[in-house]
PyMOL Python script that loads the backbone (N, CA, C, O; Angstrom):
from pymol import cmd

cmd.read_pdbstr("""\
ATOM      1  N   UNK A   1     -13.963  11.439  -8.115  1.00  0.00           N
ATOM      2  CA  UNK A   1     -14.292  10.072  -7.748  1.00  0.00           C
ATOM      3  C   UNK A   1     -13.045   9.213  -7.627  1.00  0.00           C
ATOM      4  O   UNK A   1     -12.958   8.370  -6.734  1.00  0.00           O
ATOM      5  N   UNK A   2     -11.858   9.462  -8.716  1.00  0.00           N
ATOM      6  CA  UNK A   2     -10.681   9.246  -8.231  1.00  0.00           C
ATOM      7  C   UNK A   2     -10.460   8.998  -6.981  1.00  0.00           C
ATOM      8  O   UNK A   2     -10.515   7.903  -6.422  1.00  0.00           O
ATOM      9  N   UNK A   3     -10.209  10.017  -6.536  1.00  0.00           N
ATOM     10  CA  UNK A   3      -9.483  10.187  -5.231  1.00  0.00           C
ATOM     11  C   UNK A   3     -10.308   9.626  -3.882  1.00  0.00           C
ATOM     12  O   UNK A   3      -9.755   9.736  -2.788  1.00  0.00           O
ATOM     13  N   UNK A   4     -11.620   9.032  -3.978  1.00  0.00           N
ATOM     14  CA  UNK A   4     -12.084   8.889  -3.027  1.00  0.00           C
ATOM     15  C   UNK A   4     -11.657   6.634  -3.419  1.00  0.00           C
ATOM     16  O   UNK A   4     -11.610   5.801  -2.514  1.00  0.00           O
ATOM     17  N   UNK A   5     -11.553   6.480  -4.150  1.00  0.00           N
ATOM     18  CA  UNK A   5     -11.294   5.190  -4.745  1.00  0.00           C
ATOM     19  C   UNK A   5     -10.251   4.904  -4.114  1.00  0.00           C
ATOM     20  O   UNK A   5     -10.237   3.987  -3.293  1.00  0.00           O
ATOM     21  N   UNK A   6      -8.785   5.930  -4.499  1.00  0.00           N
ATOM     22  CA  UNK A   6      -7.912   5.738  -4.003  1.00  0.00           C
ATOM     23  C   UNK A   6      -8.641   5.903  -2.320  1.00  0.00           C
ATOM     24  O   UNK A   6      -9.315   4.953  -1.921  1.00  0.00           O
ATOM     25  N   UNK A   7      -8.551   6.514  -1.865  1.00  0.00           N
ATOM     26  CA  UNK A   7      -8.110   6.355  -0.455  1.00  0.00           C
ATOM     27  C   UNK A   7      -9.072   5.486   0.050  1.00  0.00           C
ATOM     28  O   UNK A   7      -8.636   5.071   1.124  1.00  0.00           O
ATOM     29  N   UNK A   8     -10.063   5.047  -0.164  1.00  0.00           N
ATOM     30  CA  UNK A   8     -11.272   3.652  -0.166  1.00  0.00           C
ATOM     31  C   UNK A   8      -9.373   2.277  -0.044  1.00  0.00           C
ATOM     32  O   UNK A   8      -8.864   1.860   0.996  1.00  0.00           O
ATOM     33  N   UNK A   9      -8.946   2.032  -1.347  1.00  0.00           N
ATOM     34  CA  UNK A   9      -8.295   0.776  -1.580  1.00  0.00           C
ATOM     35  C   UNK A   9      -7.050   1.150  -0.413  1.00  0.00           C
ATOM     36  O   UNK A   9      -6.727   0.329   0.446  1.00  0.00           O
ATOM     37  N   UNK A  10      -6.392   2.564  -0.531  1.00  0.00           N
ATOM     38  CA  UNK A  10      -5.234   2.639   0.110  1.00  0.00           C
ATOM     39  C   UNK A  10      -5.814   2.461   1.710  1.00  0.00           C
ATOM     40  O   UNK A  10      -5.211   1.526   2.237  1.00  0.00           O
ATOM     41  N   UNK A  11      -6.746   3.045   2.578  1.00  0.00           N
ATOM     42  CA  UNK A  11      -7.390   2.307   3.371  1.00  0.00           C
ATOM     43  C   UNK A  11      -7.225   0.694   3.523  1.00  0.00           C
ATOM     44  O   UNK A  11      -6.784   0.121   4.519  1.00  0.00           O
ATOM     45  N   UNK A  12      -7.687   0.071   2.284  1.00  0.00           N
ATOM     46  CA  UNK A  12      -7.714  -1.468   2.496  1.00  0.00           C
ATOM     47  C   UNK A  12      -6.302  -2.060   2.669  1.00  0.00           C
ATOM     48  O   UNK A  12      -5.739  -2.838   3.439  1.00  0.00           O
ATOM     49  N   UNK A  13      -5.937  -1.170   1.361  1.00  0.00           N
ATOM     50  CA  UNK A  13      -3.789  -1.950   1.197  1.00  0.00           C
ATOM     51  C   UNK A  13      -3.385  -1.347   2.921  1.00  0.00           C
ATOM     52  O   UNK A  13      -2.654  -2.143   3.511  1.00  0.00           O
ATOM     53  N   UNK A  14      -3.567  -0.745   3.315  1.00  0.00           N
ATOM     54  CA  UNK A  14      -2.790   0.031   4.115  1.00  0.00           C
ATOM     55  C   UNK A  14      -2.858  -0.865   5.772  1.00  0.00           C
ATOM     56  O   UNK A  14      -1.959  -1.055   6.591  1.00  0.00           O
ATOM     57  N   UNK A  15      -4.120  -1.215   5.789  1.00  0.00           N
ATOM     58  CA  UNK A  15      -4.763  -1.881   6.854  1.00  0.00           C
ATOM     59  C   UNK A  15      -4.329  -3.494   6.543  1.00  0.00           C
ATOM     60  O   UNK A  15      -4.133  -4.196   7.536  1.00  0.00           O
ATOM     61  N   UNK A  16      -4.198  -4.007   5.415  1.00  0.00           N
ATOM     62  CA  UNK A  16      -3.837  -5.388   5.349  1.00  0.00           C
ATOM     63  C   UNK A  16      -2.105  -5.218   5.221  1.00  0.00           C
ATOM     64  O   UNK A  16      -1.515  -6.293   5.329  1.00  0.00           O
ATOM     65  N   UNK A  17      -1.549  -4.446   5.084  1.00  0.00           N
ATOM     66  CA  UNK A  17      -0.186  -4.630   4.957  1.00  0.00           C
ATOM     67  C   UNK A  17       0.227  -4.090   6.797  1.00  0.00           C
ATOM     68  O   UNK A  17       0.580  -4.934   7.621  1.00  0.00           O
ATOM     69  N   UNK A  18       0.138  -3.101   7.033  1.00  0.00           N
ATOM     70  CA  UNK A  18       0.187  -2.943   8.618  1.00  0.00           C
ATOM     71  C   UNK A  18      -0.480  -3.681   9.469  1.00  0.00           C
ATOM     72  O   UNK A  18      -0.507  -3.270  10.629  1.00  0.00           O
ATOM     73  N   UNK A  19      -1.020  -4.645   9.222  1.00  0.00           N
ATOM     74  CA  UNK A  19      -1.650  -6.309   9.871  1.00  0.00           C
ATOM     75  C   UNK A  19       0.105  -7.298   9.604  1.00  0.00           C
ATOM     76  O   UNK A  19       0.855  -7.667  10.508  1.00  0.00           O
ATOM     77  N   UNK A  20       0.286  -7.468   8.270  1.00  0.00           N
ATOM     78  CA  UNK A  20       1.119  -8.756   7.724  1.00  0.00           C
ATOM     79  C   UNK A  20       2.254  -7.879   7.982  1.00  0.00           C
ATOM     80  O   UNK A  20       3.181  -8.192   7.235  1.00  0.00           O
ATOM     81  N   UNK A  21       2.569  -6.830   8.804  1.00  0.00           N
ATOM     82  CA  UNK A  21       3.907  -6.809   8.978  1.00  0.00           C
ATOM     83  C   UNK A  21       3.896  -6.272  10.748  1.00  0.00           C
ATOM     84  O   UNK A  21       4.863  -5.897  11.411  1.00  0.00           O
ATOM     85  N   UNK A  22       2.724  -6.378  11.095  1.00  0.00           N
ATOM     86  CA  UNK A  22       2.781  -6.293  12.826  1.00  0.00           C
ATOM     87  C   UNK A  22       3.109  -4.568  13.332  1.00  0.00           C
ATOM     88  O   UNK A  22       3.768  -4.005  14.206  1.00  0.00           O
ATOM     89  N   UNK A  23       2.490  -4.299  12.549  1.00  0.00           N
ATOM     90  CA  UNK A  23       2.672  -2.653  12.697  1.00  0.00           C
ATOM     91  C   UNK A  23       1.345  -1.839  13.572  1.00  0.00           C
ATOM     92  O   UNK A  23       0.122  -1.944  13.477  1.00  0.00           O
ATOM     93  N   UNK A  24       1.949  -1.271  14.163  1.00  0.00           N
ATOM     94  CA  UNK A  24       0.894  -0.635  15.344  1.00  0.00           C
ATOM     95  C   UNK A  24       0.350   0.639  14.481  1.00  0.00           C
ATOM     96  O   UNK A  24       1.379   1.117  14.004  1.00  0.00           O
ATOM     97  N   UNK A  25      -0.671   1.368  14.077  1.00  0.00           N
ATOM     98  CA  UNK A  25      -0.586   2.450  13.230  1.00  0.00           C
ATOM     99  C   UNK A  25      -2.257   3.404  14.134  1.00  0.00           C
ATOM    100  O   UNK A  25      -3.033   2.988  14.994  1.00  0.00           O
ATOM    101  N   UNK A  26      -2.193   4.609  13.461  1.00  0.00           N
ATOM    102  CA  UNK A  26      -3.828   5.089  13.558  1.00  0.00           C
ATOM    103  C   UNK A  26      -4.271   4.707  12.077  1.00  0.00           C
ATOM    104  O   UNK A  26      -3.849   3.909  11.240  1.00  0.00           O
ATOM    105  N   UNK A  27      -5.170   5.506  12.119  1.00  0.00           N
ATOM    106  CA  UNK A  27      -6.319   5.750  10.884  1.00  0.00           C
ATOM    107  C   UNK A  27      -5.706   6.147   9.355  1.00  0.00           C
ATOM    108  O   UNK A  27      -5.630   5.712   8.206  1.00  0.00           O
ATOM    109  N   UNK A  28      -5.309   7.354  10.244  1.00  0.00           N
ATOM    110  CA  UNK A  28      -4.487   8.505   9.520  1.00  0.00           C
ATOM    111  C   UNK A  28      -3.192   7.948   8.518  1.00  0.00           C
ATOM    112  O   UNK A  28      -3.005   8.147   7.318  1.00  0.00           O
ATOM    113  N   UNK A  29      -2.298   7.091   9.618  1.00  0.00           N
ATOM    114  CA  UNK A  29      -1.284   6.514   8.994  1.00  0.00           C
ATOM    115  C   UNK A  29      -1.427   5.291   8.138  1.00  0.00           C
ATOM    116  O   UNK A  29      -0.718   4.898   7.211  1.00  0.00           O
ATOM    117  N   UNK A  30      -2.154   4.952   8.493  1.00  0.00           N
ATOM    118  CA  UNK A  30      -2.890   3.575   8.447  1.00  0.00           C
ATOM    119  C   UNK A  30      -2.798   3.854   6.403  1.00  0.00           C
ATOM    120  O   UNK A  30      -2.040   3.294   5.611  1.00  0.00           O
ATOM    121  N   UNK A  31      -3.817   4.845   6.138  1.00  0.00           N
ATOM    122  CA  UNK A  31      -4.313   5.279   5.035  1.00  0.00           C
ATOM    123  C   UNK A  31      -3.364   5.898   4.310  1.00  0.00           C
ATOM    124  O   UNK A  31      -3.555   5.847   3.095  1.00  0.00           O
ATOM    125  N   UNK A  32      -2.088   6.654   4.792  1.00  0.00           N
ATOM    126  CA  UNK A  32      -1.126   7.239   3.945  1.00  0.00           C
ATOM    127  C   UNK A  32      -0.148   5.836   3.729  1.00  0.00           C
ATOM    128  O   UNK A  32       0.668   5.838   2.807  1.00  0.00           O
ATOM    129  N   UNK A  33      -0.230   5.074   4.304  1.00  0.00           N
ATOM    130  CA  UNK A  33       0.862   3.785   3.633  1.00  0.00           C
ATOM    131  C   UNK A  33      -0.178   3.389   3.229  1.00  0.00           C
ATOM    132  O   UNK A  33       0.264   2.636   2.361  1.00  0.00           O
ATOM    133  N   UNK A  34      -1.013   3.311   3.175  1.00  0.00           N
ATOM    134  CA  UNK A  34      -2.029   2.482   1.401  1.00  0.00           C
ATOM    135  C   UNK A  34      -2.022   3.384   0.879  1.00  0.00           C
ATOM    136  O   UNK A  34      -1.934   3.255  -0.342  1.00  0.00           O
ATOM    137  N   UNK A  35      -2.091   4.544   1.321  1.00  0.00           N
ATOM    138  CA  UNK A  35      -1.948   5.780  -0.929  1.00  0.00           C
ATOM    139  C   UNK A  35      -0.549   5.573  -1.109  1.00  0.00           C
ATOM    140  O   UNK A  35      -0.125   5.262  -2.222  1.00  0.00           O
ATOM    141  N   UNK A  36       0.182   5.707  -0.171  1.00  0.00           N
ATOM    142  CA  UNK A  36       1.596   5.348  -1.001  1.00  0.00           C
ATOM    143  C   UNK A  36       1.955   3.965  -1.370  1.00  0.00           C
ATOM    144  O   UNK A  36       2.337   3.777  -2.525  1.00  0.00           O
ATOM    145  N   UNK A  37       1.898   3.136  -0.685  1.00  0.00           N
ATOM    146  CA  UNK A  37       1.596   1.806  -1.222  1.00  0.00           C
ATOM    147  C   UNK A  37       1.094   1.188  -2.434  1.00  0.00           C
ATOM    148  O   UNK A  37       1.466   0.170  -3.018  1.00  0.00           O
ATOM    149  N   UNK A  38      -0.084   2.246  -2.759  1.00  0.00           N
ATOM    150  CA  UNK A  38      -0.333   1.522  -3.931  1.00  0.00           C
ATOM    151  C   UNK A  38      -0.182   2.543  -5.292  1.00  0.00           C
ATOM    152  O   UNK A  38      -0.657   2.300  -6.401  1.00  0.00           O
ATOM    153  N   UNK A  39       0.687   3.873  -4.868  1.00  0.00           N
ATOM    154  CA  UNK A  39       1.573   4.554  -5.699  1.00  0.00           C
ATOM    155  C   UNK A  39       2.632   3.367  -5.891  1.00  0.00           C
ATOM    156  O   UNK A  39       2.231   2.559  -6.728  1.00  0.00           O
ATOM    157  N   UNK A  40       3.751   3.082  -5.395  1.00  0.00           N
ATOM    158  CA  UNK A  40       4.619   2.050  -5.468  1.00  0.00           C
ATOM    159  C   UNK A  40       4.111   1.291  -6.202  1.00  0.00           C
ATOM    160  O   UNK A  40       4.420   1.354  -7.392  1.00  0.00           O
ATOM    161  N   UNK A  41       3.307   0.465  -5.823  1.00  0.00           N
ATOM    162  CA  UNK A  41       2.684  -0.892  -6.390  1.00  0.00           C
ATOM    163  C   UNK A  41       2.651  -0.316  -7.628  1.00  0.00           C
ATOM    164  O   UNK A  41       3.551  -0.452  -8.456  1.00  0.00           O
ATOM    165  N   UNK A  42       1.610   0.352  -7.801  1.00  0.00           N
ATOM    166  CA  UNK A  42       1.066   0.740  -9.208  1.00  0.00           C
ATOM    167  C   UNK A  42       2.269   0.412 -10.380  1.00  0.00           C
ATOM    168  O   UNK A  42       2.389  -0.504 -11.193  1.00  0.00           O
ATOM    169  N   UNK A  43       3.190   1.748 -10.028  1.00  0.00           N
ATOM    170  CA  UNK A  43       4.568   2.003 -11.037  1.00  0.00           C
ATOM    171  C   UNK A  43       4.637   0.729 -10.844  1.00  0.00           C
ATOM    172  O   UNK A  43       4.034   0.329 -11.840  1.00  0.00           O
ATOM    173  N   UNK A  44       5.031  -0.453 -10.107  1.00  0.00           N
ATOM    174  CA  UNK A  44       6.136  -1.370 -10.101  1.00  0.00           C
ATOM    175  C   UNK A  44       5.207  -2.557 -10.921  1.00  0.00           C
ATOM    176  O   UNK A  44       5.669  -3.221 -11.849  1.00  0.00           O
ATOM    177  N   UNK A  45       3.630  -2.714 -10.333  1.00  0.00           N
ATOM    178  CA  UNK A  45       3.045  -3.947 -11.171  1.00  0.00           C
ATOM    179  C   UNK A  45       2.241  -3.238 -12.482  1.00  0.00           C
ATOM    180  O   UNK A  45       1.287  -3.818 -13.001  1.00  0.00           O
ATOM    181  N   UNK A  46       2.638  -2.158 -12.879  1.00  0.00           N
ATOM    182  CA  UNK A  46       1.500  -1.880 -14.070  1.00  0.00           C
ATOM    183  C   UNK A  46       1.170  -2.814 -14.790  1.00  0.00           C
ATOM    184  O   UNK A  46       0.004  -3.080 -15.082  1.00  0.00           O
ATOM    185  N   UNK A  47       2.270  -3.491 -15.201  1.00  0.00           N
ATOM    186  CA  UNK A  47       1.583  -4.571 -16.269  1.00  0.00           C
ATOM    187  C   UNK A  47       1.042  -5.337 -15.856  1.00  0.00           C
ATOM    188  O   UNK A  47       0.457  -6.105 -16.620  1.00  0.00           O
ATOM    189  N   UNK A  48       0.955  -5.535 -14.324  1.00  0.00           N
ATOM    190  CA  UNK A  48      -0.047  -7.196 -14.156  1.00  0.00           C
ATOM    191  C   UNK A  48      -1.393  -6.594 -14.637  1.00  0.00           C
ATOM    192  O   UNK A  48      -2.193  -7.281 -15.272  1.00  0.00           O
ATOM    193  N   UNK A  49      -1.663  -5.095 -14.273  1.00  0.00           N
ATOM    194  CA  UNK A  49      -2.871  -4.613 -14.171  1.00  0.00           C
ATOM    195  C   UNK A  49      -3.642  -5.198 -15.694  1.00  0.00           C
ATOM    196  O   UNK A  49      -4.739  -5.708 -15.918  1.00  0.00           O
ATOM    197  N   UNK A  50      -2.447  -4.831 -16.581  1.00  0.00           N
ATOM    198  CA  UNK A  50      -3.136  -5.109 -17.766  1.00  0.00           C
ATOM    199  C   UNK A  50      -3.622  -6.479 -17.863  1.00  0.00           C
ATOM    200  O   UNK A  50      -4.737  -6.876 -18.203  1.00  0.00           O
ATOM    201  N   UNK A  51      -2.556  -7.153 -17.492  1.00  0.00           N
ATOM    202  CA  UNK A  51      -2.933  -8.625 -17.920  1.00  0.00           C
ATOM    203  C   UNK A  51      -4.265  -9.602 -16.531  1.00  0.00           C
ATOM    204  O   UNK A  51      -4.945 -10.616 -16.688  1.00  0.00           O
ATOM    205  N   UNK A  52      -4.169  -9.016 -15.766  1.00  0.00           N
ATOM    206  CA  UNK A  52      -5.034  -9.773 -14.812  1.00  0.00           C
ATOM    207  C   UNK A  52      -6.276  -8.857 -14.428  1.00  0.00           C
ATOM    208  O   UNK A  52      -7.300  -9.507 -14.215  1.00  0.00           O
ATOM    209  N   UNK A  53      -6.402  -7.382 -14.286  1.00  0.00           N
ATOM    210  CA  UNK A  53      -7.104  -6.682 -13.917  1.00  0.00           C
ATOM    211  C   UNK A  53      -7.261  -6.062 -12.579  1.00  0.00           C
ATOM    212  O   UNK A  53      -6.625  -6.589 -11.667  1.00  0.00           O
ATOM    213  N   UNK A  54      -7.857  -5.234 -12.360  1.00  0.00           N
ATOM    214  CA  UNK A  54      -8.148  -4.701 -10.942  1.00  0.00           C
ATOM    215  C   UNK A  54      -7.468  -5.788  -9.434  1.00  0.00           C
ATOM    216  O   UNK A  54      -6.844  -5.539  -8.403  1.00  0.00           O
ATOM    217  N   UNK A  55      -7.886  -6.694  -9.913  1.00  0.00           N
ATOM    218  CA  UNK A  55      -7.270  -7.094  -8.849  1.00  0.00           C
ATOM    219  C   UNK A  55      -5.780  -7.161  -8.630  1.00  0.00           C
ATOM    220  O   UNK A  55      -5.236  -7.377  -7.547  1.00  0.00           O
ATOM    221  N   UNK A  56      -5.174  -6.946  -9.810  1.00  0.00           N
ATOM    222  CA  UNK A  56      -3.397  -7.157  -9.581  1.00  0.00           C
ATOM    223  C   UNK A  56      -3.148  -5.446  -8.773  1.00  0.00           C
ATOM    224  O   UNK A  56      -2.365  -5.208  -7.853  1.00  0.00           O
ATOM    225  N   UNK A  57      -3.744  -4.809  -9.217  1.00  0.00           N
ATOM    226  CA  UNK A  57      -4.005  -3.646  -9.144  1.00  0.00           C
ATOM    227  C   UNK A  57      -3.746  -3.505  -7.535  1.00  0.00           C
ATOM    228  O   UNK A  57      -2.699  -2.980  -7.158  1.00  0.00           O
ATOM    229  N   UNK A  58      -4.826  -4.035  -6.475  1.00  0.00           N
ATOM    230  CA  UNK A  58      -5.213  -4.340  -4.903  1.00  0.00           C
ATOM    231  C   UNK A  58      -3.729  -5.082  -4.740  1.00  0.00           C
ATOM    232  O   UNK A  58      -3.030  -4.814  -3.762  1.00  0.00           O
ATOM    233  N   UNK A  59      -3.356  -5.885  -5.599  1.00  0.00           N
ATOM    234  CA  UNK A  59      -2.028  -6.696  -4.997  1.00  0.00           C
ATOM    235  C   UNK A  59      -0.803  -5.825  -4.712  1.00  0.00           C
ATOM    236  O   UNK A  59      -0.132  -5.551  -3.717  1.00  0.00           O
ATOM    237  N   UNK A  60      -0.798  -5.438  -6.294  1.00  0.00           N
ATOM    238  CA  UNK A  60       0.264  -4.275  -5.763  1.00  0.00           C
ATOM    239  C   UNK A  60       0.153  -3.001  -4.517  1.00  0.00           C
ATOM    240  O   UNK A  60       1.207  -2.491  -4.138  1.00  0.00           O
ATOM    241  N   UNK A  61      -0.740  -2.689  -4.115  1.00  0.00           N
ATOM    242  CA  UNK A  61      -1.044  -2.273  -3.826  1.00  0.00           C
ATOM    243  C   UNK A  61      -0.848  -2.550  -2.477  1.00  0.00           C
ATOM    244  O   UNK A  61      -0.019  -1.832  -1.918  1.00  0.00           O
ATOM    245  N   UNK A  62      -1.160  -3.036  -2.098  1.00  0.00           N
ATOM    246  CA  UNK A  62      -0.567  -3.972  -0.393  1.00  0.00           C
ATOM    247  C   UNK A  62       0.919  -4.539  -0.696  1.00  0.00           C
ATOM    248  O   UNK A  62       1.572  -4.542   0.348  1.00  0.00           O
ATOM    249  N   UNK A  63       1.518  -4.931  -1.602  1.00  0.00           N
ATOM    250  CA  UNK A  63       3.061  -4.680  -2.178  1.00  0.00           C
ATOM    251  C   UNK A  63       3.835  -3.679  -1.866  1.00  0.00           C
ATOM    252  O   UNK A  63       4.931  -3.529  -1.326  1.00  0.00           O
ATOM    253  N   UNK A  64       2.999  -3.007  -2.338  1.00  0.00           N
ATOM    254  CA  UNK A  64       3.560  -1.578  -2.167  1.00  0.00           C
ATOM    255  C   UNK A  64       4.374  -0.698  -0.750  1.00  0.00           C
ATOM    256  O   UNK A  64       5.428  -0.160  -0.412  1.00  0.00           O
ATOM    257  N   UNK A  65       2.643  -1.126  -0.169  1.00  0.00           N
ATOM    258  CA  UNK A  65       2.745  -0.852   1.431  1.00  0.00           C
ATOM    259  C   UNK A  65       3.469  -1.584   2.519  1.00  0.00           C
ATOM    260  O   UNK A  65       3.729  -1.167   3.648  1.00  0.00           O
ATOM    261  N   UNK A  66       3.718  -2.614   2.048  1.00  0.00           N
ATOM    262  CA  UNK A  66       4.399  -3.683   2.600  1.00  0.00           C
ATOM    263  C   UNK A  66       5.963  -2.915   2.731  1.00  0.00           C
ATOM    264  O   UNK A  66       6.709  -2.542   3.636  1.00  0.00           O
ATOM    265  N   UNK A  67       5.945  -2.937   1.156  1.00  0.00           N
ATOM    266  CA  UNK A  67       7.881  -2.544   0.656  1.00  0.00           C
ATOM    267  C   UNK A  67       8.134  -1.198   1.830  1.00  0.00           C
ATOM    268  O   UNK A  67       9.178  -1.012   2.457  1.00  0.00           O
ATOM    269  N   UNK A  68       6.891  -0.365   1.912  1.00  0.00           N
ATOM    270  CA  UNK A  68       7.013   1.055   2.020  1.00  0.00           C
ATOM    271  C   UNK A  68       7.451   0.649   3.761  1.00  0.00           C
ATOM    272  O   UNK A  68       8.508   0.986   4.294  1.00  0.00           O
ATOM    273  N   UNK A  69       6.441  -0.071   4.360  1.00  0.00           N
ATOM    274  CA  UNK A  69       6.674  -0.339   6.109  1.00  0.00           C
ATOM    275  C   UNK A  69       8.292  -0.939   6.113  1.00  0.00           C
ATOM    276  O   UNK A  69       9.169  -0.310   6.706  1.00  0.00           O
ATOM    277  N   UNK A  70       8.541  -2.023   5.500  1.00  0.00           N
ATOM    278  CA  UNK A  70       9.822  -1.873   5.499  1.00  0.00           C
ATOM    279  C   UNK A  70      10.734  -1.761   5.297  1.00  0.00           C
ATOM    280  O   UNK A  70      11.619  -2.556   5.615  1.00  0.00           O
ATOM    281  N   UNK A  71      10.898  -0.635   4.630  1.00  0.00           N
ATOM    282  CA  UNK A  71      11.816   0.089   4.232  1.00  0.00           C
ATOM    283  C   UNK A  71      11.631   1.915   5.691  1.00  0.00           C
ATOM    284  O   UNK A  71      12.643   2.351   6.240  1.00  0.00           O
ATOM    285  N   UNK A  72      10.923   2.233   5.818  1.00  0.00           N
ATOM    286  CA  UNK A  72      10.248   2.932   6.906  1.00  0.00           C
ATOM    287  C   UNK A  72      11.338   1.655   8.556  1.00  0.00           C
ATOM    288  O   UNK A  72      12.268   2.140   9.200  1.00  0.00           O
ATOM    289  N   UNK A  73      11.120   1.034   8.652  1.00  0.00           N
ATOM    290  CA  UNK A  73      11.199   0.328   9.729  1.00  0.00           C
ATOM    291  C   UNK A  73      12.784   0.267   9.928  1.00  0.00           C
ATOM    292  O   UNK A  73      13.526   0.724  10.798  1.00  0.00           O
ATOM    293  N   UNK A  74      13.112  -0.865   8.179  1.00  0.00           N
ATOM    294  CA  UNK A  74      14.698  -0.379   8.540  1.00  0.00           C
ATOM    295  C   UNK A  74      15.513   0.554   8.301  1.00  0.00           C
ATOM    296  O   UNK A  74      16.686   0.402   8.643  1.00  0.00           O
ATOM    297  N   UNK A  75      15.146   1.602   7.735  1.00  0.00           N
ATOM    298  CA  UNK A  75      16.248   2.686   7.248  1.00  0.00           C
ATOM    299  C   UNK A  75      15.591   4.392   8.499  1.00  0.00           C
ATOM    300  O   UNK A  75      16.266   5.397   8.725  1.00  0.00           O
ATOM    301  N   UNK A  76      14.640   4.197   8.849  1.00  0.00           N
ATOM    302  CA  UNK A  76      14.000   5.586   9.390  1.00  0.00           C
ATOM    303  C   UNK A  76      13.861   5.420  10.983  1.00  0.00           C
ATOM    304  O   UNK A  76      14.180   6.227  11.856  1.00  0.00           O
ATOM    305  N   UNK A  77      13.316   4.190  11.107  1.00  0.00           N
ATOM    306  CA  UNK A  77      12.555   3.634  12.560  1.00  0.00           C
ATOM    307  C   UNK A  77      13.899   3.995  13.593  1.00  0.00           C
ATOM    308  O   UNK A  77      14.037   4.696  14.596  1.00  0.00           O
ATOM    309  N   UNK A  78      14.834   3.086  12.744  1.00  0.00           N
ATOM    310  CA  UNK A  78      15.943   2.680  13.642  1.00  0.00           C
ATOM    311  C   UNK A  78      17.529   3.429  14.231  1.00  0.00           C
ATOM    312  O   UNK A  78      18.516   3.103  14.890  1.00  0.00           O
ATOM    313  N   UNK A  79      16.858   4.880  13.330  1.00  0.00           N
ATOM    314  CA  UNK A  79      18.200   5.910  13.454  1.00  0.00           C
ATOM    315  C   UNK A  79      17.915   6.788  14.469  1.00  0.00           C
ATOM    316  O   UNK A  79      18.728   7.659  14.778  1.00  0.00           O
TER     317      UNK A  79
END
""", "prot")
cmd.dss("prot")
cmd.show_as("cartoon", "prot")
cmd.util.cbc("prot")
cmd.orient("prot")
């Protein structure tokens, strides 16, 4: 049930962060920058999780994906 959660939110992070950074994507990709996205996020906001809940959780999480597009854009895109 895990794993279908994750890729449910990384879906969501993935689709709202490749919106707020103007990124053309499929489905496919779409969904691997929200699981990694909100791998990133996760490690980086654990503690909001504690202190605010699930939802810091979704924040980082589109954080994540955000950091991940650009960093992807300027170090990979452009070589």
């Amino acid at each position: 049930m895990h794993v279908i959660f994750l890729i449910i939110i990384g879906a969501a992070a993935g689709f709202i962060a490749t919106r707020m950074m103007k990124v053309e994507a499929n489905v496919v990709v779409t969904i691997a920058i929200g699981i990694a996205g909100a791998l990133i996020g996760g490690f980086v906001l654990r503690f909001l999780l504690v202190l605010t809940g699930v939802a810091a959780g979704f924040v980082g999480a589109i954080l994540g994906a955000v950091l991940l597009i650009w960093l992807y854009q300027t170090y990979i895109a452009k070589s």
